[in-house]
N, C-alpha and C positions, 0 to 999 in steps of 0.2 A: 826465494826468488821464483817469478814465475816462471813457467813453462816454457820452454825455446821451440817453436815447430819446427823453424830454420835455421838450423845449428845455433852461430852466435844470435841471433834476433830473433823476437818471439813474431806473433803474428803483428802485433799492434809495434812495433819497434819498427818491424817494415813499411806499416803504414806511415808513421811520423816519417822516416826517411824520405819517400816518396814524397811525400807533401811537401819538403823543402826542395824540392827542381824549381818550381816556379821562379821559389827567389832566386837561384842562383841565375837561372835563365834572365831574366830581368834584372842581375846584377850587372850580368857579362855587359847587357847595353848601356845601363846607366852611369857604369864607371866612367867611360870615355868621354861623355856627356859633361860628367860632372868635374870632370880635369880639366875640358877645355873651358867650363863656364865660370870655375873656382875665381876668386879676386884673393885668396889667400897667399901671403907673401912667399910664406912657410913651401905652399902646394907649387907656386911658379919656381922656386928655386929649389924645387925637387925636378920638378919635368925639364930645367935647363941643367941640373944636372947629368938626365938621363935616367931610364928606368928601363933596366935590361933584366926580362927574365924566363926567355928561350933557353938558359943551359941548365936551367932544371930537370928541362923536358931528355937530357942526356941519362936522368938516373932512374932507376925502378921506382917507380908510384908511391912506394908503402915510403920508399928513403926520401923522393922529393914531398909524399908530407912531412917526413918526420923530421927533415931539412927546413924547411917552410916553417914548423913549429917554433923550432931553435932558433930560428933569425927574429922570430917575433918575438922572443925570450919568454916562449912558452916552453922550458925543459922540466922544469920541478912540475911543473901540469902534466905533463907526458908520463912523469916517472910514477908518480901519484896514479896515474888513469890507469896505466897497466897494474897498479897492487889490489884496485878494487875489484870484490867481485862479477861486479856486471860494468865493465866499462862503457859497454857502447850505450847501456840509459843513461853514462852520467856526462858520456858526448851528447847526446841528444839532447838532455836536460839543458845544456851548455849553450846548443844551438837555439833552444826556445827562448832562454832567457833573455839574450841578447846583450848579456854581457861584454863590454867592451876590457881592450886591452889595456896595461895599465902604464902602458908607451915605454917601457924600458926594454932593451934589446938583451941580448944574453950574457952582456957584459957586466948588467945594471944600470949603464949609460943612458942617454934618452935615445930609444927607436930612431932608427934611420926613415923616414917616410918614404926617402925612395927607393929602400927596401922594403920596409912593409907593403906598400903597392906593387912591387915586383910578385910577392909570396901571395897575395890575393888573386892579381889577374890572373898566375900562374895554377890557384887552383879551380879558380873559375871557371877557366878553358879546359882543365883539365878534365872535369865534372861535365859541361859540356860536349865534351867528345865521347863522350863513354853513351850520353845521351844521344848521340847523331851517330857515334860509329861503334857501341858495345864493347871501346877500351879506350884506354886512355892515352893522352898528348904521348906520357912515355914508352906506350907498346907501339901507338904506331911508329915513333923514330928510332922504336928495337927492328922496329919490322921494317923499317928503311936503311938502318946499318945492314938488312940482311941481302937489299939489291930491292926492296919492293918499293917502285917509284910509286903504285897506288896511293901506299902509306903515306908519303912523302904528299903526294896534292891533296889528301884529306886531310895531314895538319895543318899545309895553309889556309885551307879551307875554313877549320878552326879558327885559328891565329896566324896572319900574316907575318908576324914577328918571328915563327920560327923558321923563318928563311935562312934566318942569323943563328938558329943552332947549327952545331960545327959541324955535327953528321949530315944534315943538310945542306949547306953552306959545301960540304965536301963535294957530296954530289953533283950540284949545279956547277962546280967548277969543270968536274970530270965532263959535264953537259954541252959546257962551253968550251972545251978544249977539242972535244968529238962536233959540235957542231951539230948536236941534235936537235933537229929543229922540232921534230914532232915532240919531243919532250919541254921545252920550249913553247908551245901550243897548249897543252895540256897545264902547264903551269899556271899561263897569260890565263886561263881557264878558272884556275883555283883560286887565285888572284879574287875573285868577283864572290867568295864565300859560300855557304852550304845552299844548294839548289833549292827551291820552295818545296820540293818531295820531303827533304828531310826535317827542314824548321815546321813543316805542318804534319808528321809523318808520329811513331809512337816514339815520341821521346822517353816518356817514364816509362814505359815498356821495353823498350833495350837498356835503361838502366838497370831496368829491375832484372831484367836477365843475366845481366853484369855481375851482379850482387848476387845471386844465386851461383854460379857461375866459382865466386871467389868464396863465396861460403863451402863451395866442394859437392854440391847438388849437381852433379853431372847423370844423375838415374831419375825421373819422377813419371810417373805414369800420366796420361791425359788427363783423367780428372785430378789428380793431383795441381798441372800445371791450371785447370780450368778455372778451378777452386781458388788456388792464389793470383794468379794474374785478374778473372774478370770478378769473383766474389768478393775478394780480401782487400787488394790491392788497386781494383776498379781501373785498372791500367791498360785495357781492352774491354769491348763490348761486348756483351753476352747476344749471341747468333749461332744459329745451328754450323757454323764453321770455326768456328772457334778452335775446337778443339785441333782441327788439322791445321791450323794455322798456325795456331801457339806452339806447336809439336816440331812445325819446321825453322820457329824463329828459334826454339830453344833447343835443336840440334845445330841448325848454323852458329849460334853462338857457344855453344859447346868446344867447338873447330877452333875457338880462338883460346888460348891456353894463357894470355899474360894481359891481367890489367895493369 
């Protein structure tokens, strides 16, 4: 096996990860596009169903994939991924290939569609936020069961849908019972989605700091960070400030302790 420079992922493992934000970024818009323009019977009588999947965003990251897997009746793939020696090339393998799923759900039964599209959009957004805010849908609604209303208007920011998870959902009651209007403002606010600062800002670069981050890399020295973020990773531009730059995003992100 080759060489890991970053704990679980080698240098070119991080690359290949990095390289899939786009798609997901361009997933997150094309889904909704592609549900309201669908003619399939199967897709209309999923969406009048209902497609709820805000209370994901209630459990720890690592649970709501590994939740997310099993509703797609990906468990024998999970049990499998963890006995091989290098799991995360033969995730990544997985993700290049473009293998589709094989529509049965964890029953054996056929896939719920308006599940499977709950567990998509859900990690969609989730990938997303980590991209615009260096953690994910479920730290910030940990960070909003803890009193941080900030948290709270950057999921909606995210996703509008998690107005309807319960910890939030709690919140805005306690909002309307108090009458906070400036909280109320700030919402109407979040409402309107990520500011153009953010959608034009270092998306793969607070991801990659994410991943660093979760890999246990809380020590690298400047040329360490210079090296992988603008040589390896091409996720910043090489400039005589670089380094005090990358040094401040990668102690702020430091600060944050839960993807």
């Amino acid at each position: 096996m080759a060489t890991k420079e970053y704990g679980k992922l080698s240098a070119d493992q991080f690359r290949r990860l990095i390289r899939k934000l786009p798609e997901v970024r361009a997933g997150t818009k094309e889904l909704p596009d592609l549900l309201r323009s669908s003619t399939s019977e199967k897709l209309r009588a999923a969406l009048d169903e209902g497609i709820y999947w805000a209370g994901f965003y209630e459990l720890p990251f690592a649970q709501h994939v590994a939740l997310g897997m099993f509703v797609l009746g990906q468990k024998d793939w999970l049990i499998e991924m963890t006995n091989l020696e290098d799991p995360q090339e033969a995730m990544l393998r997985f993700l290049d290939s473009g293998e589709e799923l094989d529509g049965k759900g964890p029953d054996g039964q056929e896939l719920s569609l308006a599940a499977a599209l709950a567990v998509v959009a859900s990690f969609q957004r989730s990938i997303l936020s980590i991209m615009l805010y260096k953690r994910s849908m479920s730290a910030l609604v940990e960070e909003v069961r803890k009193g941080n209303d900030k948290s709270l208007f950057d999921a909606v920011r995210i996703d509008r849908s998690a107005l309807t998870c319960p910890t939030i959902a709690l919140r805005i009651s306690k909002a309307e019972i108090r009458n906070e209007r400036h909280f109320f403002d700030s919402l109407r606010k979040a409402l309107k989605g990520p500011s153009k600062k953010h959608w034009e800002g270092y998306g793969n670069l607070r991801y990659s700091l994410a991943v660093l981050r979760e890999l246990g890399f809380d020590a690298m020295s400047d040329a360490e960070l210079e090296h992988l973020l603008v040589d390896v990773l091409k996720v910043y531009p090489k400039s005589s400030a670089a380094r005090k730059n990358l040094r401040r995003q990668f102690y702020e992100s430091g600060k944050m302790k839960t993807l």
